[in-house]
C-alpha positions as CSV (number, residue, x, y, z in Angstrom):
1,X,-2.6,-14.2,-21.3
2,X,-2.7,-11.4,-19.0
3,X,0.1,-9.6,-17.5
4,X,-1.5,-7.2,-15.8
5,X,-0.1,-7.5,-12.3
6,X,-2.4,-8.2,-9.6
7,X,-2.4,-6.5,-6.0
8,X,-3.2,-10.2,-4.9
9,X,-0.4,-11.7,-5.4
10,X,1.3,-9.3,-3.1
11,X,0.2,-10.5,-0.3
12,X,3.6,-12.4,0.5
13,X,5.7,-8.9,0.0
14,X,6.6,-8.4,3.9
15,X,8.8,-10.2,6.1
16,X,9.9,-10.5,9.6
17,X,13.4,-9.5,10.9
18,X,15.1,-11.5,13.4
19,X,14.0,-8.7,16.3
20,X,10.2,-10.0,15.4
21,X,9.4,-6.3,13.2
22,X,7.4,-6.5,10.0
23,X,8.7,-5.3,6.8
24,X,7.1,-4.4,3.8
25,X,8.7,-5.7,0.6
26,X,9.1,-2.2,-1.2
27,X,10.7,-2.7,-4.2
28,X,7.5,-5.4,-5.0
29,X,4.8,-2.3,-3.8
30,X,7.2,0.3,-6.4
31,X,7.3,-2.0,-9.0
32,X,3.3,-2.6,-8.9
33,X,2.9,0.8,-8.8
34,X,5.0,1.9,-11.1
35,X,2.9,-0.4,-13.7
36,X,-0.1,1.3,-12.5
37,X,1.6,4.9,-13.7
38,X,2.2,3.7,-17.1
39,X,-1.0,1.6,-17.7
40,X,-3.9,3.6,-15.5
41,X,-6.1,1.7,-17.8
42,X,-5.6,-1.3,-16.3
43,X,-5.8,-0.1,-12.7
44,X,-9.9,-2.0,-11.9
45,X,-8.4,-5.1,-13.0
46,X,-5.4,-5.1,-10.5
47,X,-6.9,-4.1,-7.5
48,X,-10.3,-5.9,-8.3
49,X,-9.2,-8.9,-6.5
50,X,-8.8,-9.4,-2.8
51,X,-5.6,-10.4,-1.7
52,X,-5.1,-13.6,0.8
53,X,-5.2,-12.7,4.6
54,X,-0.9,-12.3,4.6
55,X,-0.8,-13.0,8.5
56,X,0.2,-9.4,8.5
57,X,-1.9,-6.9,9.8
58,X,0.3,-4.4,8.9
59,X,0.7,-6.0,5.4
60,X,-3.2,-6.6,4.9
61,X,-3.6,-2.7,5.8
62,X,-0.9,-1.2,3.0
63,X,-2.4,-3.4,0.3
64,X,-5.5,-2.2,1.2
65,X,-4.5,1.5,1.5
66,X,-2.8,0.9,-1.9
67,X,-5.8,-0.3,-3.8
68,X,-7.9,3.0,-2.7
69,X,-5.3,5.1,-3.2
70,X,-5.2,3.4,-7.1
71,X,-8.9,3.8,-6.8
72,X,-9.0,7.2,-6.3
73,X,-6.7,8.0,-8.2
74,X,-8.0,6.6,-11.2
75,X,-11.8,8.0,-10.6
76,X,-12.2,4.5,-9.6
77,X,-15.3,3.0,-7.0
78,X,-12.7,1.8,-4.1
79,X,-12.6,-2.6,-4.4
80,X,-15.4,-3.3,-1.7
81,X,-12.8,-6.0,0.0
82,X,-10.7,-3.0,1.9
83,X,-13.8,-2.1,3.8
84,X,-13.5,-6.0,5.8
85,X,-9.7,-4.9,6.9
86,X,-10.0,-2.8,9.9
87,X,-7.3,0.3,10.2
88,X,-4.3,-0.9,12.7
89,X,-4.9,0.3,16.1
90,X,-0.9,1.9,16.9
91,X,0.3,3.9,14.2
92,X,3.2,2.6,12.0
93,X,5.5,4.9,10.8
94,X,8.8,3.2,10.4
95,X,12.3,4.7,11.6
96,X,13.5,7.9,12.3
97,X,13.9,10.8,14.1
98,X,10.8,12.4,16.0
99,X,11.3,15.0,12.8
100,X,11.6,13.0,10.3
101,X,8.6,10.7,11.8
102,X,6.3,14.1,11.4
103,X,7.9,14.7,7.8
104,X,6.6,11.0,6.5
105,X,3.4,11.1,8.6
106,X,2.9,15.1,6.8
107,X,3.4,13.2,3.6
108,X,1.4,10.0,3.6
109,X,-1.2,9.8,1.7
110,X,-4.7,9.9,3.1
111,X,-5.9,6.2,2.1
112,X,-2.6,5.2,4.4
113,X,-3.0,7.6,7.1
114,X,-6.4,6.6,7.5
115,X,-5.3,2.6,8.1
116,X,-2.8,4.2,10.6
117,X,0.2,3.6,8.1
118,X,2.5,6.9,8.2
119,X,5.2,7.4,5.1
120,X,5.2,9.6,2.4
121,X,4.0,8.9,-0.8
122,X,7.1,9.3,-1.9
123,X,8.1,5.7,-0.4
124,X,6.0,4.3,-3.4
125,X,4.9,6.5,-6.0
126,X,6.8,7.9,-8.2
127,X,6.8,12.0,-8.1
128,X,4.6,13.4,-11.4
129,X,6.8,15.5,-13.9
């Protein structure tokens, strides 16, 4: 039995606040993540998979941003599945302060920024000693 985690079953990590915004799950993304930093070997086999349409477009765009990032990372050929989920068409860069939304947007990685999605790296990986 495999325990490698999957980027697939992620597809449930968001949720909608009662004022209708979306919300990623981000302990789920860290702790997938996280994984990923101690077993890099494993790093094909979770993002191989493409994960269920989550009804998020917002959602469908981090996991996919997540698996290239992984990818690339890893010397990895991005999963061919994240080419079929177009970027968003606003940006998303959560709360904050005109300053602060520069700061995350300065610090998102470039498989995020290019899907639209604006916070820093920092948000899910962890920072390399």
């Amino acid at each position: 039995m495999s325990r490698t985690p999957r980027l697939s079953a992620l597809a449930d990590a968001w949720s909608v606040d009662a004022g209708g915004e979306e919300g990623p799950d981000w302990t789920r993304l860290r702790a997938f993540v996280d994984y990923l930093g101690r077993h890099p070997e494993e790093a094909a086999k979770a993002i191989a998979s493409p994960p269920a349409a989550s009804g998020s477009h917002l959602m469908d765009n981090l996991l996919a941003g997540i698996a290239e990032k992984v990818a690339d990372d890893a010397g990895l050929r991005r999963p061919s599945w994240t080419a079929q989920i177009t970027p968003l068409d606003q940006p998303w860069e959560g709360l904050g302060t005109s300053r602060t939304r520069a700061a995350n947007a300065a610090a998102a990685p470039p498989q995020l920024a290019a899907r639209q999605i604006f916070v820093p790296a920092s948000s899910l990986w962890r920072q390399s000693a």
